[in-house]
C-alpha positions in Angstrom: -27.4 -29.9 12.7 -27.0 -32.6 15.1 -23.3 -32.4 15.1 -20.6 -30.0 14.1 -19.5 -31.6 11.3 -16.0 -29.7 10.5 -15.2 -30.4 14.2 -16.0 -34.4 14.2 -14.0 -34.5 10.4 -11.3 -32.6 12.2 -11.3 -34.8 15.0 -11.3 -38.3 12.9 -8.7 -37.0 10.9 -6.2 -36.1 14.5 -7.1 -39.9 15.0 -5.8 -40.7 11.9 -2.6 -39.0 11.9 -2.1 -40.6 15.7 -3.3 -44.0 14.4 -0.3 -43.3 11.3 2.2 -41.5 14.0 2.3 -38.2 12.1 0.6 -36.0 14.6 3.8 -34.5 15.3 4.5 -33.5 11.9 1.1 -32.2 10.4 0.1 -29.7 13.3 -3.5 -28.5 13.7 -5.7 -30.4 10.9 -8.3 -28.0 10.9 -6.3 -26.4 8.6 -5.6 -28.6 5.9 -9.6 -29.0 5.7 -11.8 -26.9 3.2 -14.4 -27.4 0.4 -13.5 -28.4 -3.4 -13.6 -25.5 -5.8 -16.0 -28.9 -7.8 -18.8 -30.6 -6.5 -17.1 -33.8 -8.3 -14.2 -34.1 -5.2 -16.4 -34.4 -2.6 -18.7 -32.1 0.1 -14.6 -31.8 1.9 -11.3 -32.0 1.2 -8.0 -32.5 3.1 -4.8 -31.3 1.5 -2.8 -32.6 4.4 -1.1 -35.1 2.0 0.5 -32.6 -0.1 1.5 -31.0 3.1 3.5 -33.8 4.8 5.1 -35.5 1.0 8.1 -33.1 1.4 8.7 -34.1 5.1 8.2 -37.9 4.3 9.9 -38.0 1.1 7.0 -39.7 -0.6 4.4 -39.0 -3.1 1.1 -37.5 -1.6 -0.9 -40.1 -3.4 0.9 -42.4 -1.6 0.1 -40.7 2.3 -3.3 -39.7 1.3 -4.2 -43.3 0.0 -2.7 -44.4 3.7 -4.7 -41.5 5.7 -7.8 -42.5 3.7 -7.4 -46.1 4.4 -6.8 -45.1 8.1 -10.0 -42.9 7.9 -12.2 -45.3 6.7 -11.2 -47.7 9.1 -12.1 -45.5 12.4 -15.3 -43.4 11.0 -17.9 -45.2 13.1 -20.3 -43.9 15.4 -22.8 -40.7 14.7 -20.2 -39.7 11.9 -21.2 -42.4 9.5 -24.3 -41.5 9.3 -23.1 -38.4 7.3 -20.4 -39.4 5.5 -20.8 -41.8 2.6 -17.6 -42.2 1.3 -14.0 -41.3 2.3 -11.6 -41.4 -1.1 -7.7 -40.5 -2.0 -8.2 -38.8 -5.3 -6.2 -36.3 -7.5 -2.5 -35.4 -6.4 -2.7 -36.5 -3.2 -6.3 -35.0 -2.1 -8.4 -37.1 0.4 -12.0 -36.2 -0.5 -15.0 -36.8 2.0 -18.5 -37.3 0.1 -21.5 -37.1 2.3 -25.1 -38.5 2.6 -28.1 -36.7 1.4 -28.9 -37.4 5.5 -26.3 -34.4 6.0 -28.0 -32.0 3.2 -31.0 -32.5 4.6 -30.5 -31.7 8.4 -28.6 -28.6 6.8 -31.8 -27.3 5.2 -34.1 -28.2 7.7 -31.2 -26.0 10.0 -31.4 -22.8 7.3 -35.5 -22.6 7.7 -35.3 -23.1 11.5 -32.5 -20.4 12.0 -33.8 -18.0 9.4 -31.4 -14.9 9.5 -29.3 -16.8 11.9 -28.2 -19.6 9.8 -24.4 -19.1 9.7 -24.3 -16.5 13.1 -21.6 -17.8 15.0 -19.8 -16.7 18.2 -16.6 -17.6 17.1 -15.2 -14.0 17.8 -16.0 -14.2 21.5 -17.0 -10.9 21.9 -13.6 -9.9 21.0 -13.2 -6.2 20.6 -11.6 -5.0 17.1 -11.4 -1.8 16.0 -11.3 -1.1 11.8 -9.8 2.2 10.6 -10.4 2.6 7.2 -10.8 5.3 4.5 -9.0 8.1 6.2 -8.8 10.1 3.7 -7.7 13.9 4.2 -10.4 16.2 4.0 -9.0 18.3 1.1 -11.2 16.6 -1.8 -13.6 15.1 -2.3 -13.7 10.7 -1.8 -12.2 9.2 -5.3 -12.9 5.8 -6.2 -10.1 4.0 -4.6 -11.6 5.1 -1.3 -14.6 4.3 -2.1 -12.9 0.6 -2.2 -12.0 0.9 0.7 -14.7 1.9 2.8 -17.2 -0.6 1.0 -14.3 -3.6 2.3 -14.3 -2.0 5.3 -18.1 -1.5 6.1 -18.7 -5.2 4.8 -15.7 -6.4 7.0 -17.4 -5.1 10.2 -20.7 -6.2 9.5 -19.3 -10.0 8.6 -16.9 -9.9 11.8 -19.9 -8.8 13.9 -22.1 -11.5 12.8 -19.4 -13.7 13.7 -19.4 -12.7 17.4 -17.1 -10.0 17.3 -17.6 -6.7 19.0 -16.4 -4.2 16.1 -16.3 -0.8 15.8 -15.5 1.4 12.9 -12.9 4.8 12.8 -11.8 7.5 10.5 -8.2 8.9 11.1 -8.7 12.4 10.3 -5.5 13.9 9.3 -6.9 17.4 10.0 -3.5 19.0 9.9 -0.1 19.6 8.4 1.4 20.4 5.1 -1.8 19.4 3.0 -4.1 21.3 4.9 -1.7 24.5 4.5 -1.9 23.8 0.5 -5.4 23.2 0.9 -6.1 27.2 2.4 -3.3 28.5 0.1 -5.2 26.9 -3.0 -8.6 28.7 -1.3 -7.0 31.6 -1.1 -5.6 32.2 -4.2 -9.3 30.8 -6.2 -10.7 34.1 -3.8 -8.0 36.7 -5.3 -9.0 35.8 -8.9 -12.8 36.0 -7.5 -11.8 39.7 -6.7 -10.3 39.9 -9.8 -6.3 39.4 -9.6 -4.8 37.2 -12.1 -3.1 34.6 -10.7 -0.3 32.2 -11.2 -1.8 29.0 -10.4 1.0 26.5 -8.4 1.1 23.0 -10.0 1.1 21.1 -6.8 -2.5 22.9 -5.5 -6.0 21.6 -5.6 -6.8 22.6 -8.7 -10.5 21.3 -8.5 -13.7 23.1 -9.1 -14.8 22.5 -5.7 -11.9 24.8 -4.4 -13.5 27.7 -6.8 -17.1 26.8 -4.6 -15.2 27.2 -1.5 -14.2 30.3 -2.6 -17.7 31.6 -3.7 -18.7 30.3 -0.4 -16.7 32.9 1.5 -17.1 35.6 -1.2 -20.8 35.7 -1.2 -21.2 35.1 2.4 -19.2 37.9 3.6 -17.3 35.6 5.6 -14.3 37.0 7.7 -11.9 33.6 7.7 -9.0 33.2 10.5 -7.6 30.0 8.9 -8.5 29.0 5.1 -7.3 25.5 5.2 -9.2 24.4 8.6 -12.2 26.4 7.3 -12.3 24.5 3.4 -11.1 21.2 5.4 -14.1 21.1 7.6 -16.5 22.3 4.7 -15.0 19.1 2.8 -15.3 17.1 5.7 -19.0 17.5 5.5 -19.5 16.6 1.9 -17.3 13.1 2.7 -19.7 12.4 5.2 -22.9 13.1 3.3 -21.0 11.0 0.5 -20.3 7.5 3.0 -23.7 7.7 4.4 -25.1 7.9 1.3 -23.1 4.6 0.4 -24.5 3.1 3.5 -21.4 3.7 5.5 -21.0 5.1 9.1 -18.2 5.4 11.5 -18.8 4.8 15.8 -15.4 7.3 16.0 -13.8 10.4 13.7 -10.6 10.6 15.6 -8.6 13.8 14.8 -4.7 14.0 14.2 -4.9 17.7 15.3 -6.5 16.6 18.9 -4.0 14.1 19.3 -1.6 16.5 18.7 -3.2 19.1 21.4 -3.5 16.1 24.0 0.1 15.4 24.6 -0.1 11.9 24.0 2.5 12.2 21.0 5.3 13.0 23.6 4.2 10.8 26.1 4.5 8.1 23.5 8.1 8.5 22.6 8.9 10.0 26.1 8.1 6.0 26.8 10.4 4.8 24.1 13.1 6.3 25.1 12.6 5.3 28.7 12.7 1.7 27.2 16.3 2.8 25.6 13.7 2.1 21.7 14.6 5.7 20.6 17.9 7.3 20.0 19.4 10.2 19.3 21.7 10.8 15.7 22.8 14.1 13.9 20.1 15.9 15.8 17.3 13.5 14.9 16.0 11.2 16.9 15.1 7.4 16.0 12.9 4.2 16.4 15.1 0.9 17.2 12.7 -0.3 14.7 15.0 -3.0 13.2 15.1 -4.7 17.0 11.7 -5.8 15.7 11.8 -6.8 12.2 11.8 -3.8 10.3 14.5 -3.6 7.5 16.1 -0.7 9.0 15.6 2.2 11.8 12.8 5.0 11.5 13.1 8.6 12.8 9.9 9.5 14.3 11.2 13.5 15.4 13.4 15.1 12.4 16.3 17.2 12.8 14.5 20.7 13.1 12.2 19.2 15.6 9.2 18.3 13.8 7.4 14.7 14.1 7.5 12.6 10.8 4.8 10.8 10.0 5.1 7.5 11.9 4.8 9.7 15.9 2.0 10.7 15.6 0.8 7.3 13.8 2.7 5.2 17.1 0.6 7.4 19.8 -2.4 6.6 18.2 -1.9 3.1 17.7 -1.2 2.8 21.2 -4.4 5.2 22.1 -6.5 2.2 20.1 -5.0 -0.5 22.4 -5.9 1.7 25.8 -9.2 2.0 24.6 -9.5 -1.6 24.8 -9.5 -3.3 21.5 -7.7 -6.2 21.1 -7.6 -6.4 17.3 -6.3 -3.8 15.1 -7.5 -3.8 11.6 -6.1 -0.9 9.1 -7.2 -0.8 5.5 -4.7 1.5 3.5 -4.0 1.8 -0.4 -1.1 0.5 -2.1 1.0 3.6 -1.4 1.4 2.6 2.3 2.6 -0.8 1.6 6.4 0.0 2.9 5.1 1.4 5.9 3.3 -2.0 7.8 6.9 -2.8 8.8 8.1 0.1 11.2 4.1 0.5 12.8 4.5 -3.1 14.0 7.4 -3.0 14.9 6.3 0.3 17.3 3.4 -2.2 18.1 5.8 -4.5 19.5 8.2 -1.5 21.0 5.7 -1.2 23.7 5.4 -4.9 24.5 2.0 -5.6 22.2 1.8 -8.7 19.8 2.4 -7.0 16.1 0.2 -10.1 15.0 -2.7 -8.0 16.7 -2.4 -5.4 14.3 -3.7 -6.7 10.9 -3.0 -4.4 7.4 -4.8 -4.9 4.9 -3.5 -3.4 1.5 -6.3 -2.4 -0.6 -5.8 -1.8 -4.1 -6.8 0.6 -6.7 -9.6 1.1 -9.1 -9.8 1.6 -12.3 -13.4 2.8 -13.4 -14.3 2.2 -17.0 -16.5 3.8 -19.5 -17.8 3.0 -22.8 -15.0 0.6 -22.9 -12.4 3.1 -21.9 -10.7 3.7 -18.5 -11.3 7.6 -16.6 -8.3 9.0 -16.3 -7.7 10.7 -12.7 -5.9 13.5 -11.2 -6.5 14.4 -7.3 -4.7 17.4 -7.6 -6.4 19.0 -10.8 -9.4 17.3 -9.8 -10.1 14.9 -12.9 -11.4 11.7 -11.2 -14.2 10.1 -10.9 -15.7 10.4 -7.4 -17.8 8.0 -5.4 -20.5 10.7 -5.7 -20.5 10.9 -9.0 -20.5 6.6 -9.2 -23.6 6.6 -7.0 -25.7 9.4 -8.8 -24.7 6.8 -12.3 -25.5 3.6 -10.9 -26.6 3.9 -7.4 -25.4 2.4 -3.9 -26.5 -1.3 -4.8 -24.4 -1.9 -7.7 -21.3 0.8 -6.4 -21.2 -1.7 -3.0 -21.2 -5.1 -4.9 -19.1 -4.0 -7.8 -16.4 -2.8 -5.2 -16.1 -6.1 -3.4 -16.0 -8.3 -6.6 -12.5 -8.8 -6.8 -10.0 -9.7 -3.6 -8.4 -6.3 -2.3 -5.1 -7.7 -3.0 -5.8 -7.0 -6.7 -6.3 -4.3 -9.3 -10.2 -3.4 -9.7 -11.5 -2.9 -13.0 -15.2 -1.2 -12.4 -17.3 -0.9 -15.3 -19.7 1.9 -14.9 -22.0 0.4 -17.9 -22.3 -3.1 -17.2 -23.1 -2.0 -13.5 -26.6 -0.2 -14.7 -27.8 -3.1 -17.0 -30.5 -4.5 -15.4 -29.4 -8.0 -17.2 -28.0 -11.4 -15.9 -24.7 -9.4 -17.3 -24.5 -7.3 -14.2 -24.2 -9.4 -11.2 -25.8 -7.9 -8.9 -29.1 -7.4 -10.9 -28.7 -11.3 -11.3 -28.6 -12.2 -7.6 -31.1 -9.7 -7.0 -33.3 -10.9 -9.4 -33.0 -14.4 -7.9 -33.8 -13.0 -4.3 -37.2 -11.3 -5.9 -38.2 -14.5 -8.3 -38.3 -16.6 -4.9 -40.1 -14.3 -3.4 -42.8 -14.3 -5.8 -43.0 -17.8 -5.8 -43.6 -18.1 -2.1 -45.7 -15.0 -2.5 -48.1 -17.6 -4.1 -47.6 -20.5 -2.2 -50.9 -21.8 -0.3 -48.1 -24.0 2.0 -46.1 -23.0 4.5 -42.1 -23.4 3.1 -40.9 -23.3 6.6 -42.7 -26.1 8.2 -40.9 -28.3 10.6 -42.2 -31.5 9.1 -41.1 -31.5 5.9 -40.0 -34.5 4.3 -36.8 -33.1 2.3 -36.0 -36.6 1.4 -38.2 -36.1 -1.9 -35.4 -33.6 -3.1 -33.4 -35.9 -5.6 -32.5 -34.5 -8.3 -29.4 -33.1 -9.5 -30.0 -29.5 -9.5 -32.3 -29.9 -6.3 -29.0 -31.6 -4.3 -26.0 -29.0 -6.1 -28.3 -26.0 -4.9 -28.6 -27.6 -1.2 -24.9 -28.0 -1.1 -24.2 -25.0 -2.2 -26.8 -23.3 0.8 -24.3 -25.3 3.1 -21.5 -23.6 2.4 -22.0 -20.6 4.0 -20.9 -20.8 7.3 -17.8 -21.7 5.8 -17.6 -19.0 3.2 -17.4 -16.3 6.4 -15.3 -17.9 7.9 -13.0 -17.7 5.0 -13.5 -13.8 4.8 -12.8 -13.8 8.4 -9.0 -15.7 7.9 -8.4 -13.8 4.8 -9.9 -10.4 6.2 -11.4 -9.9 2.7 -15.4 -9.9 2.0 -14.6 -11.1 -1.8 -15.8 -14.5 -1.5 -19.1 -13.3 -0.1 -19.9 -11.6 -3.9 -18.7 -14.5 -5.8 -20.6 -17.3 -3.1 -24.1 -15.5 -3.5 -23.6 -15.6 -7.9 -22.7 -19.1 -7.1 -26.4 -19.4 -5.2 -28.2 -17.2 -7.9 -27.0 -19.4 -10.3 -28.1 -22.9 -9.0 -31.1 -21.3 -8.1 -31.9 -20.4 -11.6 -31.2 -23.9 -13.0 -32.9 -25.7 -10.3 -36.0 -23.4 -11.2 -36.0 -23.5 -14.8 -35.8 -27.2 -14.6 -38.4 -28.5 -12.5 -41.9 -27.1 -11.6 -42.4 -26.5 -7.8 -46.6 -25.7 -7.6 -49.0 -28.1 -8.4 -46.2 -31.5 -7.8 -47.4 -33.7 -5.1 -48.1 -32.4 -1.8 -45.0 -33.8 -0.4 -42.5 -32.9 -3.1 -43.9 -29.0 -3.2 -43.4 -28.8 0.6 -40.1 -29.5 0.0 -39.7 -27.7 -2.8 -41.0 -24.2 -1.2 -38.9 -25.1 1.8 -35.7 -25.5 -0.7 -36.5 -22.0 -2.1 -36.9 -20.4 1.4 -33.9 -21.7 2.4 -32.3 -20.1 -0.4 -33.7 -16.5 0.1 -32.8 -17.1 3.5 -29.3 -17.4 2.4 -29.1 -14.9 -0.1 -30.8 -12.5 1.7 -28.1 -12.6 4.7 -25.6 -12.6 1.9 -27.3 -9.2 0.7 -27.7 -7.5 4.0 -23.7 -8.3 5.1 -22.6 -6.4 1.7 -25.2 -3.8 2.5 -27.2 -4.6 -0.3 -30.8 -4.1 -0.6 -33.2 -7.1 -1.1 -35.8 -6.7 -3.1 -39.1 -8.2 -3.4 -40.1 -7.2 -6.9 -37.8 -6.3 -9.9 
């Protein structure tokens, strides 16, 4: 591209509002700019209309009819050569339509960049650290973590490719009352090994896996000091063998039980209360949270002198910031929703911006099976566990089915549409697209990446909605970088597949005239190219053949 063209649309538009003296009152356009959900409003659209109708007391038809007017007037220079039309349209939307000029620079950009196209350093180098999965080491990983560290591990790889210098953790909480159930459930599976009947508590781990644990130790003679530290770093092992199987790895395993040795809990509040933050009431002591938006104060050290749950969670919040990050991401499951509050709020207790820690809420899954939902149990055991989803439909389809809806809602994963190898599954269907190009330009005498091609032969409909839609992706990560949410990235590259397939099935690429197959080849390179980046962020493997 010869210009940035969100920047210069961004820019006209400031003019504009100066030109109408509303500058004041709309604030940074950039934000009111995005692309229409149809190819029929435009290549852009500005919704600041809508925005400023309330403050003006007038209809946004009526503004964005002025701030087209105003537009139109002042696009000159470089600019016009892209834009073809500037038009108010719909309830007050001010649509920008450009020249084929602009589509065509675009692709002649995706098969000069190659893997590049859409690398940006708009992160700066900005260190950010993302905690995610977490989950205790008393079971193995269900399916809602599984959620998580797929939205995670895709998160990192899009924020990286952005310019941001990302590194992933596990909190392990490697101690405490779950562990102690964990060695009491152990021990108990080993009596009846030896042949004592025993009455089973309800709240233990009731899983087979605790029985293996307990064969473990029974046929190996083992002489055991501490059964719960023992069967949580035996489960520890089989969660990590499970994430790296699902293509996921962590820089950092930080343990709760270390930061408990290190001291670093006391110093923490021993800080707090130096600030006068933490105070003392019926023998507890606790966090002037509400000075900082929480809904009300927090103990962090009960009564009898133990920590609750949000000390040890503040001194290692505050460990992440002294090891330099700058940006805080957490992904947690809808259980931890009430607790975002009071750890900001400790963020900003020591003087840090809370918007610097982000939270994202990830939601549960429901996997289905012939048509019916698996019912789950962690404590008894009875769930379906990432293992068990990757031995049924392997890491391909278990990474993209994950990410298909936005973390903020319920996941419904259907285990037998995810192994039909069928445009149904939608993953086999971008796939598939990424391995028909590939055989096309297997067999391709011409070389699709050629600088000189004349892309002004591509005219058709299905030809111009598949080059718009190759333009979009830039813009597609950046909206997974605002919304901190890699869903967009699955439902983009279905969008690709798809006008890929039309664009294919309609017109014949070989054997055209030499001119219009250049640009043809070049138009399905391009797309691979995008596709294939697509694939690789979601971890995603890009086949050849199929």
């Amino acid at each position: 591209m010869k210009i940035d063209i969100e920047a210069s649309l961004t820019e006209l538009i400031q003019r504009s509002l100066d030109e109408l003296g509303l500058a004041g009152m709309a604030g940074d356009a950039a934000r009111y700019l995005d692309v229409p959900s149809s190819d029929s409003f435009g290549d852009y659209s500005c919704t600041l209309a809508l925005r400023l109708s309330r403050q003006l007391k007038k209809p946004p038809q009526e503004i964005a009819r002025s701030l087209a007017e105003t537009i139109n007037r002042l696009l000159g220079g470089e600019l016009a050569g892209y834009v073809a039309a500037v038009k108010a349209e719909g309830a007050g939307f001010v649509n920008f339509y450009f020249t084929n000029r602009y589509l065509y620079e675009q692709l002649q950009d995706i098969c000069a960049r190659g893997g590049s196209f859409a690398r940006s350093d708009i992160g700066g180098g900005r260190r950010v650290l993302i905690e995610f999965v977490s989950a205790n080491p008393t079971g193995a990983l269900s399916v809602a973590h599984a959620r998580q560290a797929a939205v995670g591990d895709v998160l990192a790889n899009i924020l990286s490719f952005l310019g941001f210098e990302v590194k992933k953790e596990y909190y392990l909480n490697d101690e405490g009352n779950q562990i102690n159930i964990l060695g009491r459930s152990i021990e108990l599976r080993l009596k009846e090994l030896a042949g004592e009947k025993i009455d089973f508590p309800e709240d233990h781990y009731q899983g087979d896996y605790i029985y293996d644990i307990a064969r473990l130790i029974k046929e190996g003679g083992l002489r055991i000091e501490n059964y719960g530290d023992y069967g949580a770093a035996h489960i520890l092992e089989v969660i990590r063998k499970e994430l790296d199987d699902f293509g996921v790895t962590f820089d950092n395993w930080y343990s709760q039980k270390e930061l408990g040795k290190s001291g670093k809990i006391e110093e923490a509040l021993r800080a707090l209360k130096e600030k006068g933050l933490v105070f003392e009431n019926e023998g507890a002591w606790w966090l002037r949270s509400t000075q900082f938006g929480d809904d009300k104060d927090r103990v962090v050290v009960k009564s009898d002198g133990t920590y609750t749950y949000l000390a040890p969670d503040i001194a290692y919040h505050q460990e992440k910031y002294r090891r330099g990050f700058a940006w805080l991401i957490n992904l947690w499951g809808p259980d931890h929703h009430g607790y975002i509050g009071r750890l900001k709020a400790s963020v900003a207790a020591f003087g840090r911006d809370p918007e610097t820690l982000s939270v994202i809420i990830v939601q549960l899954a429901t996997i289905f099976r012939g048509g019916k939902p698996v019912q789950m149990s962690t404590r008894k055991g009875q769930y379906i566990t990432l293992r068990e989803v990757l031995s049924e439909v392997g890491i391909d389809a278990a990474r993209f089915f994950f990410l298909m809806r936005r973390t903020s809602s319920h996941l419904d994963f259907d285990l037998d549409v995810a192994k039909k190898q069928t445009a149904e599954n939608p993953v086999y269907y971008v796939q598939y697209a990424h391995a028909r190009m590939h055989g096309i330009l297997r067999g391709s005498p011409l070389d699709p990446a050629a600088r000189d091609t004349d892309f002004s032969v591509l005219k058709e409909d299905e030809e111009i909605r598949l080059i718009r839609k190759l333009t979009c992706l830039p813009r597609i990560l950046r909206v997974c970088l605002a919304t901190q949410d890699p869903y967009m990235l699955t439902v983009y590259l279905q969008e690709v597949a798809g006008e890929f397939h039309k664009f294919y099935d309609k017109h014949r690429v070989l054997g055209q005239d030499e001119r219009l197959t250049a640009a043809r080849l070049a138009l399905i390179e391009a797309t691979r190219i995008v596709i294939a980046t697509g694939l690789k962020l979601l971890g995603v493997s890009r086949p050849e053949k199929m």
